[in-house]
N, C-alpha and C positions, 0 to 999 in steps of 0.2 A: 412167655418171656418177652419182655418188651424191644423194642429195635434200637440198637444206641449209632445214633449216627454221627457223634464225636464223642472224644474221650481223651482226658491226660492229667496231669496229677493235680489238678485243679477243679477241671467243671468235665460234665457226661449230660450230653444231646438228646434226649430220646425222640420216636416220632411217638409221638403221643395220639393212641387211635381215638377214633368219636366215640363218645359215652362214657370213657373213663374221669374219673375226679381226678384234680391234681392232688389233693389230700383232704383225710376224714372231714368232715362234718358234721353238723348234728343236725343238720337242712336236710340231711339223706341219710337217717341210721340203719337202715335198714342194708347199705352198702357192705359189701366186704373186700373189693378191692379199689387200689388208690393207687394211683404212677409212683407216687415219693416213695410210700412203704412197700408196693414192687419192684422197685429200682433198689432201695436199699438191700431188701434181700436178696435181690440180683447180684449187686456188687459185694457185699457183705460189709458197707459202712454205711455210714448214716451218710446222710445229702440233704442240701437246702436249697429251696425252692427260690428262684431269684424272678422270677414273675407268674405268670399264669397263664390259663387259657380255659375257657368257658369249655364244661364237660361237653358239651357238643360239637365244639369245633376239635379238629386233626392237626395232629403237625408238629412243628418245631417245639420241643420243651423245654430249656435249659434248667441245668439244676448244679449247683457250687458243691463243692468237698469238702470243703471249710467254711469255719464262720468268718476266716479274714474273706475268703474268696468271695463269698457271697456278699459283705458289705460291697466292697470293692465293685462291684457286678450291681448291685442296686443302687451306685450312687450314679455309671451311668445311663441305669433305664432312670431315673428321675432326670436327668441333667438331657434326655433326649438324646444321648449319643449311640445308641443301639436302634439300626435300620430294623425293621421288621417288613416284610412282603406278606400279603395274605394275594391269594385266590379265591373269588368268592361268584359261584352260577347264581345270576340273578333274573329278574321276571323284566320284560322287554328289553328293548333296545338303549345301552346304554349308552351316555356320551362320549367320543373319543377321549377328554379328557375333562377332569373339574377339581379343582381343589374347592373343597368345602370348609369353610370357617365356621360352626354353626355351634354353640354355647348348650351342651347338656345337665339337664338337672341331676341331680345323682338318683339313681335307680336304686330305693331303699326296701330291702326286705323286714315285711311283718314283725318276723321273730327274730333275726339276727340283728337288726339294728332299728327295734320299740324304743331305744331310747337315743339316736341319733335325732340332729336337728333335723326336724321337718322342711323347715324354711330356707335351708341350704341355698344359697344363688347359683343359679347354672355355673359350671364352671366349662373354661374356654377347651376346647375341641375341635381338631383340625387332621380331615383325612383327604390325602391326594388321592385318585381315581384315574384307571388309563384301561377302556375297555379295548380287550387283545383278540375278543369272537364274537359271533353275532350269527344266528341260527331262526330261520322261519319254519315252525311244524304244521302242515298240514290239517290240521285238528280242529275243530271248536271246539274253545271251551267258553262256556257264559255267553256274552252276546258278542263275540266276537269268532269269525270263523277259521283264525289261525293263532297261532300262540308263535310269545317272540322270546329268546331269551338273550343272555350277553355272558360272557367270559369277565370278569372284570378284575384287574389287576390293581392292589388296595395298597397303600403305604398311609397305618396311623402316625400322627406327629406328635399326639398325647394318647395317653391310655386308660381312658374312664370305660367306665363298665357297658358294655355293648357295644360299643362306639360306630363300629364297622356298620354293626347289621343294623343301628338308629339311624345312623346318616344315611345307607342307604337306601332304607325306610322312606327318610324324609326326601331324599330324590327320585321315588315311586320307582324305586328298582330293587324292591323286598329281597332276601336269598330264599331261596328255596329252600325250605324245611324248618324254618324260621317259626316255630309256633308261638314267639313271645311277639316279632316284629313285622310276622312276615303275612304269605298272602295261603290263608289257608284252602283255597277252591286248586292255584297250583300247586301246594304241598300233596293235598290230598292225591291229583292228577299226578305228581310222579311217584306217589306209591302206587296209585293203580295199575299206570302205561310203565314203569322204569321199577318200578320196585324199591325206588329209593326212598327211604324214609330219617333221614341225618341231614342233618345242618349241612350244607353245600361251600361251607365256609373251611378252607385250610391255611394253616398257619405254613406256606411254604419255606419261606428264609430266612436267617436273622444272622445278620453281621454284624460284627462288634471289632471293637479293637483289643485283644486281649490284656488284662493288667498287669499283668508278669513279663510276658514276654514282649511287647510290644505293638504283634505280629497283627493283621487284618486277619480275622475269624469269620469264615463265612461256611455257616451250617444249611444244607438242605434237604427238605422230607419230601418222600416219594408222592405224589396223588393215587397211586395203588392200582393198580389193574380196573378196577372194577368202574373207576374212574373214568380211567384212558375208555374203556371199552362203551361207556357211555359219550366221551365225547365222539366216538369216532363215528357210533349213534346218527353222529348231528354232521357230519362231513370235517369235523375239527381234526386236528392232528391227533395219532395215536400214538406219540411215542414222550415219554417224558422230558426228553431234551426239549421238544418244539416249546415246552412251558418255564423253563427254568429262566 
């Protein structure tokens, strides 16, 4: 059963665990569950999906009860009025603070989009950065005899495909578990030392102004025990408040 972390006669929250699809595909047929058609059965209506989130990453999922609801909901994630927070564990030391303006090309799949313009022009792309921890381990890995990592606190301003984990990429602060973006010599080292092997990336918050009511809507999803227990790992705080 999934965790609904709001709900009301409109839109339902869920926290959306890593490796789940937000809905079918034919990228992955071989699947047989999906948030949308879990949630529906859950509630026992239908629901629409009013953005996404990459199977890999965790966290906030919002989903409309209606099709007015959901226009309504998608005019302002296009219009940029919908704050999103990620959390994202990345490889060294990050900078206290960067806003990154940097122009991504659209990231097109073989099968799903063979007949999408190849030659597409970057389009513009802009993620603020504010690292919150910073952690030295003990360890060599590679030629280097300690490993660094960072906490990094993410707010996208557009929402093209990977955004997060490219930009971070391209400021040599990979996330961890990243195998499209990332640094696979530390992927591999936290499944061996930590046992982690998921994207380190969480969709923790997303406010919005609701369209009905008015009212400032601010949803949050747990980072989960197993989380906290790693950070505390690292001397970082254990308890889910210290990160909200």
């Amino acid at each position: 059963m999934l965790t609904i972390l709001f709900q009301d006669e409109h839109f339902v929250a869920i926290d959306k665990p890593s490796g789940l699809l937000v809905h079918r595909s034919f990228l992955d047929k071989h699947e047989t569950q999906f948030a949308m058609q879990m949630l529906r059965d859950q509630l026992g209506q239908h629901v629409f999906p009013v953005h996404r989130l990459d199977r890999p990453t965790s966290g906030v999922l919002l989903f409309a009860l209606s099709s007015d609801a959901a226009r309504k909901m998608n005019e302002q994630f296009s219009d940029h009025r919908v704050t999103k927070r990620y959390l994202a564990l990345v490889r060294g030391f990050a900078p206290d603070y960067r806003l990154l303006d940097r122009p991504l090309k659209e990231e097109l799949d073989k099968i799903a989009d063979k007949y999408a313009d190849q030659n597409k022009a970057p389009q513009a792309a802009q993620t603020e950065f504010r690292c919150l921890q910073q952690v030295t381990l003990p360890i060599a890995l590679g030629k280097y005899p300690t490993i660094r990592y960072s906490l990094v606190e993410c707010f996208p301003k557009t929402g093209r495909k990977h955004q997060i984990r490219r930009h971070l990429n391209f400021l040599s602060h990979p996330i961890i578990g990243d195998v499209n973006h990332g640094d696979n010599q530390h992927n591999h080292f936290f499944w061996q030392y930590f046992e982690r092997q998921r994207l380190m990336l969480f969709a923790q918050r997303l406010t919005f102004m609701h369209p009905y009511s008015g009212q400032k809507i601010i949803i949050e999803a747990s980072l989960g025990e197993s989380t906290l227990a790693l950070f505390n790992q690292f001397s970082w705080p254990d308890k889910e408040a210290a990160y909200c």
